[in-house]
GULUMVEX-962945 format. One record per residue: residue in three letters; z, y, x of N, C-alpha, C in turn. Coordinates in steps of 0.2 Angstrom, whole numbers, plus 5000, padded with zeros to 4 digits. Atoms other than C-alpha are relative to their C-alpha. Last residue first. Layout:
alaZYXZYXZYX...
END
This chain:
unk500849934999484552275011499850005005unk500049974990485352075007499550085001unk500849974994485452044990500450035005unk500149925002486951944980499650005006unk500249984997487451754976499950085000unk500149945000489151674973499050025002unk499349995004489851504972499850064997unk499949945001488351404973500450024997unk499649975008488151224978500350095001unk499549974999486851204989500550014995unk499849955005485951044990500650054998unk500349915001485150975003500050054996unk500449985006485650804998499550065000unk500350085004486350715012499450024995unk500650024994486850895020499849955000unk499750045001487850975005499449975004unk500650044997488051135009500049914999unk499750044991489551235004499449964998unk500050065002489251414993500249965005unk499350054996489151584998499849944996unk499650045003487251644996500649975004unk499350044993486651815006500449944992unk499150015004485051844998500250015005unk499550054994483251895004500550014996unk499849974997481851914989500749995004unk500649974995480551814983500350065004unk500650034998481451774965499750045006unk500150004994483151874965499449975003unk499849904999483451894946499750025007unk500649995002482751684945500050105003unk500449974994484351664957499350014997unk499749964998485651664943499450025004unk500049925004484951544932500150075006unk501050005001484551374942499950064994unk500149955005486451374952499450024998unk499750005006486451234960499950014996unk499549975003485151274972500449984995unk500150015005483951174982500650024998unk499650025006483951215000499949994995unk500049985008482451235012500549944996unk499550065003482751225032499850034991unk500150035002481451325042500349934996unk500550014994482351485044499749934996unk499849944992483351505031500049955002unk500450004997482351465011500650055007unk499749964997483551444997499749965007unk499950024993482851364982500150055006unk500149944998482451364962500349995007unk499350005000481951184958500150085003unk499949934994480451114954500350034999unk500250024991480350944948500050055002unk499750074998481350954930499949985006unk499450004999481051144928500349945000unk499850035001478951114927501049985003unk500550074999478051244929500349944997unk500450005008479351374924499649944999unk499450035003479951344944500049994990unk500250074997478151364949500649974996unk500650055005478051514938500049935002unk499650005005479651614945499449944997unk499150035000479351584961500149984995unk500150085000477351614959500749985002unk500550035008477951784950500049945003unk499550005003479051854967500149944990unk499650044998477751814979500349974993unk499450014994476651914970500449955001unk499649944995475351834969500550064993unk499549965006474951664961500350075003unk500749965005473551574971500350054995unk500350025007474651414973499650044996unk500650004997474951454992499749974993unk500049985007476951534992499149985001unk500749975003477351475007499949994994unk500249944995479151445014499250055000unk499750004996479551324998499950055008unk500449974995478151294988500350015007unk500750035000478751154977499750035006unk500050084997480851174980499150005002unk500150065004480651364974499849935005unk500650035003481151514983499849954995unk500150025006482451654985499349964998unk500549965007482351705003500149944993unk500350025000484051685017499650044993unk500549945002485551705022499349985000unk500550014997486951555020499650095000unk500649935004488751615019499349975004unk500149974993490151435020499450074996unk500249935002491351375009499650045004unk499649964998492151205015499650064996unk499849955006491651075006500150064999unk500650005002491350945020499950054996unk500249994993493350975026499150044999unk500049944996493950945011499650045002unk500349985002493050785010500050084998unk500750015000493550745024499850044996unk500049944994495550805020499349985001unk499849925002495450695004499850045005unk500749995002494450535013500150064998unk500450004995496150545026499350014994unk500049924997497350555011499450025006unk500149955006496650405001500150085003unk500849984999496450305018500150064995unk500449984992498250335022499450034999unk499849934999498950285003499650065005unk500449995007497950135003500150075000unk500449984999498750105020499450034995unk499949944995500450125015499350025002unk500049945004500050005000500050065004
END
């Protein structure tokens, strides 16, 4: 039982740990196009919002820094911000690439 106890505390603190909170920066994009926008839909800010319209069960609102693309959580909050730079808090979930969102707001 001592050890049942043990593990149970040690997965707790991990998964703590994994969870933590962190600020990414980055562009408001979609899962489909992801650092390029090449669907023929200008402005940026439009083929964001339309690919994600497109089909809202395969494409995904998303957070593009540096060459890594996130899949967001939160699939209302970031359409306001389509095609433009954020700063997202949230914590990262690196198996899945998806961020979970506490907070977002624009970078000037």
């Amino acid at each position: 039982m001592t050890k049942t106890i043990l593990g149970l505390l040690l997965a707790t603190a991990w998964l703590g740990a994994a969870e933590k909170a962190q600020t990414f920066t980055g562009i408001i994009t979609d899962t489909m196009c992801g650092a390029k926008h090449t669907m023929g839909i200008s402005p940026d800010e439009k083929c964001v919002r339309e690919c994600v319209k497109m089909d809202p069960k395969k494409w995904k609102y998303a957070l593009v820094v540096g060459s890594d693309v996130y899949e967001l959580s939160d699939q209302a909050t970031p359409e306001k911000f389509a095609a433009k730079k954020v700063k997202v808090i949230g914590s990262l979930n690196e198996k899945t690439k998806i961020l979970s969102v506490e907070k977002i707001e624009a970078v000037r």
